[in-house]
C-alpha angles and dihedrals in degrees: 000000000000114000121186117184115202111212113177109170106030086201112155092256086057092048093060087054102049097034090077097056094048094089103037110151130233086024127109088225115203128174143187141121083277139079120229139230102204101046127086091234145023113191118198119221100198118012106227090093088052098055083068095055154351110228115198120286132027126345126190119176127209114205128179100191138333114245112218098241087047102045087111088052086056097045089051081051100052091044087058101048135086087203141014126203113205124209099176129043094235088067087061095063 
């Protein structure tokens, strides 16, 4: 399987997050601020680049908290992705 992970901001907080999934075995593991056409999966780390657009294949988002003058940026988001991964509990509601 193809794995792209889209890490936009490379801040230390998303580095935490990303450096886990680099290794994964059994996965071709590909990054950069970018999603990709010709993988199985780009996963957002974290969500904003998914709110533009949805590429082929599977996309699964990863959000911390939503801020309130970006709550529209996470709905597209949402609406975009196969899968979401919360961090906070307001992003349950």
């Amino acid at each position: 399987m193809k794995l792209h992970l889209v890490n936009s901001y490379g801040s230390y907080a998303m580095e935490r997050l990303v450096n886990p999934l680099r290794n994964i075995e059994g996965y071709e593991i590909s990054e950069s601020t970018e999603p990709r056409d010709d993988v199985d999966m780009n996963y957002f780390i974290p969500h904003h680049g998914l709110a533009v657009r949805k590429p082929p294949g599977k996309s699964v988002m990863l959000y911390t908290h939503t801020n309130t003058n970006s709550i529209g940026q996470t709905e597209a988001a949402i609406k975009n992705a196969d899968a979401a991964v919360c961090l906070s509990w307001e992003g349950v509601r």
